[in-house]
C-alpha positions in Angstrom: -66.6 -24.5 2.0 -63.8 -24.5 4.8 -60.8 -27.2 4.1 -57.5 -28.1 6.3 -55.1 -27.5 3.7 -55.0 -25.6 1.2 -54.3 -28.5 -1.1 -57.5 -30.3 -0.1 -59.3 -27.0 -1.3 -57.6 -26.7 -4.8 -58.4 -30.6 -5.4 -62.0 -30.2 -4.0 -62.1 -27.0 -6.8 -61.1 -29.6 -9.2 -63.6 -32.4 -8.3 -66.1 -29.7 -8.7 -65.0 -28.3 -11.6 -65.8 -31.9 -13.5 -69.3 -31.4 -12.0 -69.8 -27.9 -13.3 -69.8 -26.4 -10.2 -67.6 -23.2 -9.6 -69.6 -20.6 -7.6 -68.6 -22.4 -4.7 -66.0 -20.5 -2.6 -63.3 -23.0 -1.2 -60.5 -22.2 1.2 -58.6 -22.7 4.3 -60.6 -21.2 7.1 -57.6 -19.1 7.4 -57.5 -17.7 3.8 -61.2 -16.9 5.0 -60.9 -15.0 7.6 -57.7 -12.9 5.8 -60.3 -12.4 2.9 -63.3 -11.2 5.9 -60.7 -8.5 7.5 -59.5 -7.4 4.3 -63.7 -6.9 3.0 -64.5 -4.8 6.5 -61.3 -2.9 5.9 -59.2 -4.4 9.4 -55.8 -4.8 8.8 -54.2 -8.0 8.1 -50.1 -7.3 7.4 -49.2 -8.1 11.1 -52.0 -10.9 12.5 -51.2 -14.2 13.5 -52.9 -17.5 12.4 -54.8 -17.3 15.7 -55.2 -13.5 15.6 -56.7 -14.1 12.2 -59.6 -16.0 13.2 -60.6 -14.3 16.4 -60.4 -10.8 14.9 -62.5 -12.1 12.1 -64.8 -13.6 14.3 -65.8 -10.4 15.6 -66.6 -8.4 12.5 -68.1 -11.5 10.5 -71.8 -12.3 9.5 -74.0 -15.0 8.6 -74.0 -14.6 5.2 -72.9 -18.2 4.0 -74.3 -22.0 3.9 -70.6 -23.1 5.0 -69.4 -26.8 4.7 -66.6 -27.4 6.8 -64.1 -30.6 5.9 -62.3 -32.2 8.7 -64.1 -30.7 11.5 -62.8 -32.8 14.0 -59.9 -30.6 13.8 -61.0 -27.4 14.7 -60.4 -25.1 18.1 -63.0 -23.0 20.1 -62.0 -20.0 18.3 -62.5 -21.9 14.8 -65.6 -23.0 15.7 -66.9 -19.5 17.1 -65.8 -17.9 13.1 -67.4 -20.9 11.5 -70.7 -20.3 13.9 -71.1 -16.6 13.1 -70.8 -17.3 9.5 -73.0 -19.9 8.5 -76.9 -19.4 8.1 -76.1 -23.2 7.7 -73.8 -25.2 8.9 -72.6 -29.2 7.2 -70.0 -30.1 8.9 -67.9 -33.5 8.0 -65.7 -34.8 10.8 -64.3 -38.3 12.8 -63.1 -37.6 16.1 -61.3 -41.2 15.3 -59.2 -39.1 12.9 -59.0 -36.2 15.6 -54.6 -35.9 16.3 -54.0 -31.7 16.6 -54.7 -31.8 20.0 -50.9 -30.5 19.9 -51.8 -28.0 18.2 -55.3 -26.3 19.8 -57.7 -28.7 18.1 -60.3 -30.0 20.5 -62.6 -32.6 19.0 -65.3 -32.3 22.0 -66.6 -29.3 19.8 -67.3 -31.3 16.2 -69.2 -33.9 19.0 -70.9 -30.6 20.6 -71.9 -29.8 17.1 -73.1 -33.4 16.2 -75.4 -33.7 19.3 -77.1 -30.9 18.5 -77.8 -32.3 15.1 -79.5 -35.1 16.4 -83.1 -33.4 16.4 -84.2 -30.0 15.4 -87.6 -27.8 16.9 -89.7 -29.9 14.1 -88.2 -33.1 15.4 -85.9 -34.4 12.4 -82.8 -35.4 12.9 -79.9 -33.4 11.0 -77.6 -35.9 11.9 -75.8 -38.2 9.0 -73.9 -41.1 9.7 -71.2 -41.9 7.3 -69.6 -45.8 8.1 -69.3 -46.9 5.0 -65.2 -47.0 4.0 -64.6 -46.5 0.2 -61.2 -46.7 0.2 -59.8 -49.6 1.8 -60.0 -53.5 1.8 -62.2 -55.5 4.6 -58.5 -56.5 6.0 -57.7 -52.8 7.0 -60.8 -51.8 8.0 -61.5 -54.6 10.2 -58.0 -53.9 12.0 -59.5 -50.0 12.1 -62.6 -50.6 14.0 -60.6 -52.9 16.6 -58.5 -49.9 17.3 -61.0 -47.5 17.5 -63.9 -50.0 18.9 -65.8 -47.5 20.8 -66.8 -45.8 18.1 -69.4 -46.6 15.1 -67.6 -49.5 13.2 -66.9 -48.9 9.5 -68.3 -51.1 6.8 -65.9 -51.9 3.8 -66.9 -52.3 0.4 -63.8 -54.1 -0.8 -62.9 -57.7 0.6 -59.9 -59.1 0.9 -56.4 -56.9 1.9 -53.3 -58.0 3.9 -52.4 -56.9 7.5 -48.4 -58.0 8.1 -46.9 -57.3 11.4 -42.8 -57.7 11.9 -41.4 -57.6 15.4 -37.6 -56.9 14.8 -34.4 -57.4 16.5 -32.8 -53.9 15.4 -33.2 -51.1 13.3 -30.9 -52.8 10.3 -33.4 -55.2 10.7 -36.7 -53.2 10.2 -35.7 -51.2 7.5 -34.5 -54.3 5.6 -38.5 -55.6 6.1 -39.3 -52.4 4.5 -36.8 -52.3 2.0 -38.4 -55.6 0.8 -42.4 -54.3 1.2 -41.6 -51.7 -1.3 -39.6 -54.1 -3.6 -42.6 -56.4 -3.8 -45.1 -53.7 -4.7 -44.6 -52.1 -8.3 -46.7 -49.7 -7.1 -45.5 -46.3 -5.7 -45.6 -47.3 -1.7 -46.3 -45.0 1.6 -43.9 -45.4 4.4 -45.2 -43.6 7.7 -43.0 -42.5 10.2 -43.0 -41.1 13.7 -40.8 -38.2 13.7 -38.8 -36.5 10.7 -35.7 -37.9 12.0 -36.9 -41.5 11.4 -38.0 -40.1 7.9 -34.5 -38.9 6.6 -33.2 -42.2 7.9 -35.5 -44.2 6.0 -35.1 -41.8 3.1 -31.2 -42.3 2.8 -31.9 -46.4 3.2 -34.3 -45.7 0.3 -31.9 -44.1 -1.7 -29.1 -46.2 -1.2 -31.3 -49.4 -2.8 -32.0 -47.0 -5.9 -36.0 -47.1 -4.1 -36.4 -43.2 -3.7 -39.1 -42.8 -6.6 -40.9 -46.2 -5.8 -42.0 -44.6 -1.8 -43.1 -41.6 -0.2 -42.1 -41.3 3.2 -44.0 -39.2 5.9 -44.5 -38.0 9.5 -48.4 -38.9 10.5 -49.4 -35.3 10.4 -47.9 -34.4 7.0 -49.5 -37.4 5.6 -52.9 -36.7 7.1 -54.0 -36.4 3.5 -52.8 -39.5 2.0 -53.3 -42.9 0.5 -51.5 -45.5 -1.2 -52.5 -49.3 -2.3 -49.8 -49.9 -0.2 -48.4 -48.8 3.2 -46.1 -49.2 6.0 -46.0 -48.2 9.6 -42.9 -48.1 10.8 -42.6 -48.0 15.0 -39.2 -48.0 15.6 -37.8 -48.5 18.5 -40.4 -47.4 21.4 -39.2 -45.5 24.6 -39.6 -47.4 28.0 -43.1 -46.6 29.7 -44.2 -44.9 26.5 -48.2 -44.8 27.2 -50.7 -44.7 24.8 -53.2 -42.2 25.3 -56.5 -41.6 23.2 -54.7 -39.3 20.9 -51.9 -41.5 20.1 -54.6 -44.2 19.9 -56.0 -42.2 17.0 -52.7 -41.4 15.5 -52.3 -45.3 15.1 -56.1 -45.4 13.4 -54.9 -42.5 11.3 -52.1 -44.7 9.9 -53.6 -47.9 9.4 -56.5 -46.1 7.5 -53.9 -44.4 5.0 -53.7 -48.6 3.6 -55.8 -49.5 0.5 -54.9 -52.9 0.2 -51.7 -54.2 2.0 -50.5 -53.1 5.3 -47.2 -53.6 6.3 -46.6 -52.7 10.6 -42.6 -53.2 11.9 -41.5 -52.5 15.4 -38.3 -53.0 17.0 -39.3 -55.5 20.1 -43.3 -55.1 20.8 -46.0 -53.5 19.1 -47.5 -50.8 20.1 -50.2 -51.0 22.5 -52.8 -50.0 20.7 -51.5 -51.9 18.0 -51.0 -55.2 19.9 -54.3 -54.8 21.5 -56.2 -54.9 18.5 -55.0 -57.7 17.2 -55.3 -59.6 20.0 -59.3 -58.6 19.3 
């Protein structure tokens, strides 16, 4: 079982564990490809994260039923290692979530992958569709699917939920409106930033109202992971002509979906597009 992180793997090993399961192996599909080298002898001391996987590629076998987490997120060379491995392949992915394209990631592979799930040489389908949202109210995920309506809307199982949006006058301003989300909530709050500058600016605001331990604060990409009852996406100030193109527009789908129950979305002037658009829905 391939993961993104290796802290998703060491809490998947724990959600097993309370199953009974452990002779599952679960790892980054890094740590994998270390632990293929290292079994056909290759050296590993001086290889690269990309080196890694494409040397591994070439020397690996199909000798596992793999399960692959977050699939949207792989690269072509990812996908090749996880390929020659599997005698089967599961592989669990939104190309909603899909925001690595930084980084090598190329979603059109996971929807490669899915189309040739959709029927097999006897004629079944190996295709699963997953819309069902577990984790937040109908509030969030109704705001979700209107940012990320051409794909398969999810279904919530919780109603209710609170979707807030604050257009602000200045920065003073918008981290006073966020000063005052995380007052309201006893609970431990999520505050999503942009960039890590933004971060360590909200963090010092934080610590100057005595806050620090009742919010985390996070760049989208660190806090791919996350989720709190309650969440705020901060926008800041926005640069002139800043477009939103389909990744960003997933970035913002990323966010919102890291809300439970209450939502809180600030902006100094207007709202991000894909923000204001959905709304407008």
């Amino acid at each position: 079982m391939t993961t993104f992180t290796n802290k998703a793997a060491e809490e998947l090993k724990a959600r097993l564990a309370i199953h009974g399961v452990f002779n599952v192996q679960i790892a980054t599909l890094h740590s994998t490809a270390s632990k293929i080298l290292i079994e056909n002898k290759c050296p590993v001391e001086f290889l690269g994260y990309d080196k890694l996987i494409s040397c591994a590629e070439k020397v690996a076998s199909p000798c596992y039923q793999v399960l692959v987490d977050e699939a949207q997120d792989l690269d072509g060379d990812q996908w090749k290692l996880i390929q020659k491995l599997g005698k089967t392949i599961f592989a669990v992915g939104d190309v909603r979530q899909s925001i690595y394209g930084w980084r090598g990631a190329d979603s059109k592979q996971f929807t490669a992958f899915v189309d040739s799930c959709q029927h097999d040489l006897l004629g079944e389908s190996g295709l699963i569709l997953m819309t069902t949202n577990r984790r937040s109210c109908a509030a969030i995920v109704e705001l979700s699917n209107r940012i990320a309506y051409q794909a398969t809307p999810s279904v919530a199982l919780k109603c209710g939920g609170s979707v807030t949006t604050k257009q602000c006058v200045s920065e003073a301003v918008e981290h006073e409106q966020i000063i005052a989300f995380v007052k309201r909530h006893p609970d431990k709050s999520l505050v999503l930033t942009r960039n890590n500058d933004e971060r360590l600016q909200l963090k010092k605001q934080l610590w100057i109202h005595g806050l620090v331990e009742q919010a985390d604060v996070m760049t989208i990409h660190a806090a791919k992971c996350a989720e709190r009852e309650n969440v705020v996406l901060r926008c800041g100030k926005r640069k002139f002509g800043e477009i939103d193109g389909a990744e960003t527009v997933n970035e913002w789908y990323v966010r919102v979906t890291r809300a439970k129950t209450n939502l809180l979305i600030t902006a100094v002037g207007g709202l991000p597009a894909a923000i204001s658009q959905a709304l407008e829905k």
